[in-house]
KOLDO-390920 format. One record per residue (C-alpha): residue in three letters; x, y, z; residue number from 1. Coordinates in Angstrom, 3 decimals, padded with zeros to 6 digits, m for minus. Example, Ala and Ser with C-alpha at 12.3 -4.5 7.8 and 13.67 -1.06 7.14 Angstrom:
(site 'ALA',(012.300,m004.500,007.800),1)
(site 'SER',(013.670,m001.060,007.140),2)
***
This chain:
(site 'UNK',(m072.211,054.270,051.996),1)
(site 'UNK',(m074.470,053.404,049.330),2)
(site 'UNK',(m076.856,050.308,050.205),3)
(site 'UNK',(m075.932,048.145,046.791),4)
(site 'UNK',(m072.779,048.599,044.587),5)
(site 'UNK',(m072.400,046.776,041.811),6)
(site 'UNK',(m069.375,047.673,039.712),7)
(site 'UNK',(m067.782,046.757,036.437),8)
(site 'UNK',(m070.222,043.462,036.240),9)
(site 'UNK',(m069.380,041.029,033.399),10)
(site 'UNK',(m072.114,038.377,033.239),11)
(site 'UNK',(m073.813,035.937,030.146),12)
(site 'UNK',(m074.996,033.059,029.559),13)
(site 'UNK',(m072.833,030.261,028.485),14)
(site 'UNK',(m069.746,031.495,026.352),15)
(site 'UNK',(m071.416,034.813,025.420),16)
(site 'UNK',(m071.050,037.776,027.877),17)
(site 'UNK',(m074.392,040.123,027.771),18)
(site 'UNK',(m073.273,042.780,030.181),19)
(site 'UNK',(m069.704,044.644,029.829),20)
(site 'UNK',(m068.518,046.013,032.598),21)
(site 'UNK',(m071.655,047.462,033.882),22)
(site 'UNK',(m072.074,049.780,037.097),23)
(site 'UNK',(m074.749,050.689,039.609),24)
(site 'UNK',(m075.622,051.982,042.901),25)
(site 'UNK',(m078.777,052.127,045.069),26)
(site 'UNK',(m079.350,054.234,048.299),27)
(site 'UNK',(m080.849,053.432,051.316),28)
(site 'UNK',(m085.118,054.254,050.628),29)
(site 'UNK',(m083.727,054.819,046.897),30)
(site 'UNK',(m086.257,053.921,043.741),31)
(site 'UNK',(m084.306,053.533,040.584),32)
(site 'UNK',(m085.225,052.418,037.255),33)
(site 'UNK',(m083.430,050.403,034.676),34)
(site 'UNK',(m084.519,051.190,031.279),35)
(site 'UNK',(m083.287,050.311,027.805),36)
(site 'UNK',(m084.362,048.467,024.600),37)
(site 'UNK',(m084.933,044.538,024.714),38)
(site 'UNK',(m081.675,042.457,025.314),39)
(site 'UNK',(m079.796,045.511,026.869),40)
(site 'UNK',(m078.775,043.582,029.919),41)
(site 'UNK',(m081.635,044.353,032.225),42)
(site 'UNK',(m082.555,040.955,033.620),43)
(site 'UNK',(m079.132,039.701,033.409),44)
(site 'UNK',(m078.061,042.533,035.250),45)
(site 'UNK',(m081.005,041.851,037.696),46)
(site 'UNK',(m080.432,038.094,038.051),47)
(site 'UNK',(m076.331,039.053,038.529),48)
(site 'UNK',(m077.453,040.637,041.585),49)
(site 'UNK',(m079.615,038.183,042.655),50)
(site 'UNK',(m077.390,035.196,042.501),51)
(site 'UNK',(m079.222,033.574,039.827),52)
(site 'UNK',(m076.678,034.444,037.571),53)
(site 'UNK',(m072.745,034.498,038.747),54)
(site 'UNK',(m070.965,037.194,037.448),55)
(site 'UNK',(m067.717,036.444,035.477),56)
(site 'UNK',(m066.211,039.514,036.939),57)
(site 'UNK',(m067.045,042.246,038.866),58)
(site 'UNK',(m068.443,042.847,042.469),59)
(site 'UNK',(m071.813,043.015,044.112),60)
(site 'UNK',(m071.450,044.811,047.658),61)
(site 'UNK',(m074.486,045.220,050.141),62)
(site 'UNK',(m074.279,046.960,053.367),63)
(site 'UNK',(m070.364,046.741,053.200),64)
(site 'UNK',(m070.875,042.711,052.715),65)
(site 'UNK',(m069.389,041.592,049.560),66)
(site 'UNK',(m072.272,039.219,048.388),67)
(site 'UNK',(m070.862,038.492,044.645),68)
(site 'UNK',(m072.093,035.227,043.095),69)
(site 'UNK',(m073.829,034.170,046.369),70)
(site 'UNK',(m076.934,032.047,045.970),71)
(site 'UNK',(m080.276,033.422,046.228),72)
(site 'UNK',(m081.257,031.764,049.189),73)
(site 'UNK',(m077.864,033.295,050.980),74)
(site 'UNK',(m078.768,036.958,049.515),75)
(site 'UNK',(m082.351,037.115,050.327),76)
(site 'UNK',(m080.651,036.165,054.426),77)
(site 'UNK',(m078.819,039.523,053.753),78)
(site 'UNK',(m082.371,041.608,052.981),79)
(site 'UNK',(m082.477,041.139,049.415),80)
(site 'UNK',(m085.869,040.209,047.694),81)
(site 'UNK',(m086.661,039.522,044.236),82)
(site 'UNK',(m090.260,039.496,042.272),83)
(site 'UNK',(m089.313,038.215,038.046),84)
(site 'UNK',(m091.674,038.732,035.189),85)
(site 'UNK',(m093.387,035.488,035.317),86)
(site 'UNK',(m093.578,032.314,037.565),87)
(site 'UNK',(m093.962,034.677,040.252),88)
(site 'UNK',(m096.647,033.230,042.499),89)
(site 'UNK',(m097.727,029.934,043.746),90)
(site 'UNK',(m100.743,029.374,041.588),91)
(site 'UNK',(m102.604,026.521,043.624),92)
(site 'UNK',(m102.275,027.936,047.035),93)
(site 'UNK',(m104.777,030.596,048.221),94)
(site 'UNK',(m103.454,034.416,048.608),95)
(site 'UNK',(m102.975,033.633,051.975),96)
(site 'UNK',(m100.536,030.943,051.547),97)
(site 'UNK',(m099.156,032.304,048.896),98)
(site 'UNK',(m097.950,035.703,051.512),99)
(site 'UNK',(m097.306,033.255,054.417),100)
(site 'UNK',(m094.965,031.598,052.174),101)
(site 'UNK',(m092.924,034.948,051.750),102)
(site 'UNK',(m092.305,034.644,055.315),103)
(site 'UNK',(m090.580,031.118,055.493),104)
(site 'UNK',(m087.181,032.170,056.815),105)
(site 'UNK',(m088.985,034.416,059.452),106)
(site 'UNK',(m088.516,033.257,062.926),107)
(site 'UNK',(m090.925,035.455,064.622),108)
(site 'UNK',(m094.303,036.046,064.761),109)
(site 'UNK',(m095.181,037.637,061.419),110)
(site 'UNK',(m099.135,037.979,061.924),111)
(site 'UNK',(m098.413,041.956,062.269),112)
(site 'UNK',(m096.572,041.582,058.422),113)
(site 'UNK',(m099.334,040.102,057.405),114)
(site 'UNK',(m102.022,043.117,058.392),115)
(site 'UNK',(m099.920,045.531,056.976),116)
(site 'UNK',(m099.573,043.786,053.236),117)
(site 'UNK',(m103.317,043.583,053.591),118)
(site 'UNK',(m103.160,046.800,054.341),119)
(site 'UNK',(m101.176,048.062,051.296),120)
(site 'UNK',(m103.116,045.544,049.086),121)
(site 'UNK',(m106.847,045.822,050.793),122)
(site 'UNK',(m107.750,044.010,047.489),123)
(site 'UNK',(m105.934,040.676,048.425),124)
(site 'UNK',(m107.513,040.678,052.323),125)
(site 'UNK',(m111.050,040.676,050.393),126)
(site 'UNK',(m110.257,037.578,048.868),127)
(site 'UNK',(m107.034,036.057,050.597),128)
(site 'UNK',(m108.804,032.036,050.908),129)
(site 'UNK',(m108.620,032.851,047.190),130)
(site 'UNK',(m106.516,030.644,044.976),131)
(site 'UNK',(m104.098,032.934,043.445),132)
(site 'UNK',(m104.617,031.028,040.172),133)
(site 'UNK',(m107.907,032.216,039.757),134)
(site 'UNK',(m106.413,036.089,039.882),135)
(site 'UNK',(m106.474,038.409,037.658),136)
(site 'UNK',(m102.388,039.522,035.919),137)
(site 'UNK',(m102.408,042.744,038.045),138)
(site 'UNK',(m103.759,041.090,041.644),139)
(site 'UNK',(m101.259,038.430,040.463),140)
(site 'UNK',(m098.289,040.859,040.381),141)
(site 'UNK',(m099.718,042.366,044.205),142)
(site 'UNK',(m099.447,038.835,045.012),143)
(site 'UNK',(m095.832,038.328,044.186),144)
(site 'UNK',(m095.111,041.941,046.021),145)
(site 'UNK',(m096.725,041.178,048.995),146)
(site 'UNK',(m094.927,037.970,049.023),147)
(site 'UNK',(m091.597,039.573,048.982),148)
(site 'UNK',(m092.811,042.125,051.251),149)
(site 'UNK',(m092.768,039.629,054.031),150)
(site 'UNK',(m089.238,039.132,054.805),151)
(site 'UNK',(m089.171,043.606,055.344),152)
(site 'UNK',(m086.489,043.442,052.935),153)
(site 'UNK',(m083.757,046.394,052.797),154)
(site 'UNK',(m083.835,046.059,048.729),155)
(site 'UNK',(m086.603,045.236,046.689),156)
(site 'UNK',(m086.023,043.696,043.082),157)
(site 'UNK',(m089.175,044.009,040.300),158)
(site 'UNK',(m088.462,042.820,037.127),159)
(site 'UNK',(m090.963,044.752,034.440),160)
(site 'UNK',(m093.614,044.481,037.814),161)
(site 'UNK',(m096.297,045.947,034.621),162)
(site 'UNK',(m095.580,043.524,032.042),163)
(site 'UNK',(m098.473,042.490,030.180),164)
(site 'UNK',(m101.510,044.668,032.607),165)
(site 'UNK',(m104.094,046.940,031.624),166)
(site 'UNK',(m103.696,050.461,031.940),167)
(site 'UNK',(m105.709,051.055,034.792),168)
(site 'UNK',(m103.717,048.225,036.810),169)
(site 'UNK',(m100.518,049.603,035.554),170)
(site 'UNK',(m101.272,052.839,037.299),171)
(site 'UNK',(m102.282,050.758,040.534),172)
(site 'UNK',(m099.300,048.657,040.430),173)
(site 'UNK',(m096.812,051.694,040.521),174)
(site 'UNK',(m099.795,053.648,042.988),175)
(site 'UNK',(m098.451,050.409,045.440),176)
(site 'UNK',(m094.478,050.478,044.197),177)
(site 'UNK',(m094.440,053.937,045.491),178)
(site 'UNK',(m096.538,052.991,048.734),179)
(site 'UNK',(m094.285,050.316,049.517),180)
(site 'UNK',(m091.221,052.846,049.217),181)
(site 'UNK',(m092.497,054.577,051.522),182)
(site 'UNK',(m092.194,052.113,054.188),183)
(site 'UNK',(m088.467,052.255,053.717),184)
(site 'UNK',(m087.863,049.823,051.266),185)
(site 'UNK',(m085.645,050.291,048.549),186)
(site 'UNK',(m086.678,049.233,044.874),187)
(site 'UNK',(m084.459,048.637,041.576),188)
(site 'UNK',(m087.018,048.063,038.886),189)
(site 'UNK',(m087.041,047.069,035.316),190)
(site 'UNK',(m089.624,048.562,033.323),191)
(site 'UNK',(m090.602,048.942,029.826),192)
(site 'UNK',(m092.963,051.390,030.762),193)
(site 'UNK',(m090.114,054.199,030.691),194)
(site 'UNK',(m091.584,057.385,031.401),195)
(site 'UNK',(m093.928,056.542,034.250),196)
(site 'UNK',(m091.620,054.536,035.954),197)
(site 'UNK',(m088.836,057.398,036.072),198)
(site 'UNK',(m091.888,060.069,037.249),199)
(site 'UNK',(m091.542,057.970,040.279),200)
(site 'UNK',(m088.037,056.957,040.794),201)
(site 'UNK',(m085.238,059.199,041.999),202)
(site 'UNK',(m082.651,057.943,039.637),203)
(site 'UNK',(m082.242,056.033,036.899),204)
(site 'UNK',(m080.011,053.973,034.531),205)
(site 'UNK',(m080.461,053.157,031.136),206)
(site 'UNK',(m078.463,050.042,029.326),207)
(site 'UNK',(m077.907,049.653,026.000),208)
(site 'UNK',(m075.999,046.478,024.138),209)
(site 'UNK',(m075.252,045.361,028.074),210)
(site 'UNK',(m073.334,048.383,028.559),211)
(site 'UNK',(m074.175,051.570,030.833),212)
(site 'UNK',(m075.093,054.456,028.573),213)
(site 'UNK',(m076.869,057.218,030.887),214)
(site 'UNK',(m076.940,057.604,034.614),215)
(site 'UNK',(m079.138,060.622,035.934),216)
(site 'UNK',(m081.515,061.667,038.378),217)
(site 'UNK',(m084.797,060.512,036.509),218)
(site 'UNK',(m086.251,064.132,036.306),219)
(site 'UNK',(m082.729,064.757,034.250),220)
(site 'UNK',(m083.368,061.794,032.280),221)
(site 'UNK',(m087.014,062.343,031.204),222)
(site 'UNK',(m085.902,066.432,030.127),223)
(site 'UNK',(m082.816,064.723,027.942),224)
(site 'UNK',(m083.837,065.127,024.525),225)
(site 'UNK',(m081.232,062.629,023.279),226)
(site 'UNK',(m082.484,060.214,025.800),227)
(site 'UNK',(m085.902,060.767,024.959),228)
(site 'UNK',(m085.247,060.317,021.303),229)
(site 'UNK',(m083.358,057.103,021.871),230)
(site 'UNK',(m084.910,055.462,024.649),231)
(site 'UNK',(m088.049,056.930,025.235),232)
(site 'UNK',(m089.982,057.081,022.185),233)
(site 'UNK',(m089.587,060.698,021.023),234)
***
């Protein structure tokens, strides 16, 4: 039983549908990449699963529990985190804050949580009375991870998580993605950065015109000359 299933989704924004029918699955300690060209369907497709958009038809199933259209507060209950683009941190609170924030559900003691994001970010503990503000784009974006890190979500949602960094950051940023993996946490990721992200990621999708066009193991994918030539830049 795969961990997410979302199949045949239909969702837009006001009377104009962006995706068509569009399919996906994601397995339990999975990373998979959504690629495609700008207004394929990627963030709509995202935010469909996410509850910030309700789909107009179609079905979102997680661990067997049909969450379609929920709201976001409801889905992230079920183990469900999402980091977006931008707006993804609390800019006047301190890093601290900002990760104790991610744990506002949590009912336990989540000190331990804490050590172990510091762990995965040791640049954050070195300056967590920081305000996150003051960070640099990149220690932003480990911000906004760490933060969603908190709740030890099953599924982890990053929305172009290198959007905008220098290359050097970039290759940190995916150095943690895969880290964070490695705990056990699945990640669906959007990412303009095509060919690194699928040299990590087991699978892949790409979306073109909100409609699935390719769905491959990403080794497959990056060896596909047609996908190359479309998708990847040659």
């Amino acid at each position: 039983m795969s961990l997410l299933e979302a199949t045949k989704i239909v969702s837009g924004y006001g009377g104009i549908d962006i995706l068509h029918e569009v399919s996906l699955k994601i397995e339990p300690g999975e990373i998979v990449s959504i690629i495609g060209p700008n207004g394929a369907g990627k963030s709509t497709l995202m935010k469909s699963i996410f509850g910030l958009l309700k789909p107009r038809s179609g079905q979102v199933i997680l661990n067997k529990t049909d969450i379609t259209g929920w709201s976001p507060d409801r889905i992230v209950h079920q183990g469900i985190c999402f980091v977006p683009q931008t707006e993804n941190i609390f800019p006047s609170l301190t890093i601290q804050e900002n990760l104790e924030m991610g744990a506002y559900i949590r009912k336990d003691n989540f000190r331990h949580k804490l050590e172990e994001i510091y762990t995965l970010f040791p640049d954050l503990k070195n300056r967590k009375n920081t305000r996150a503000g003051k960070l640099s784009g990149g220690q932003r974006q480990m911000v906004a991870m760490g933060r969603a890190l908190m709740l030890e979500p099953k599924l982890l949602l990053l929305d172009e998580p290198s959007a905008g960094l220098a290359p050097k950051m970039v290759d940190l940023i995916f150095e943690k993605t895969i880290e964070a993996n490695k705990t056990g946490v699945a990640i669906l990721m959007i990412e303009q950065n095509a060919r690194e992200a699928l040299r990590f990621s087991h699978r892949g999708y790409v979306l073109a015109a909100g409609e699935n066009r390719f769905e491959d193991s990403a080794s497959n994918i990056l060896s596909n000359p047609e996908i190359g030539r479309l998708y990847l830049g040659g």
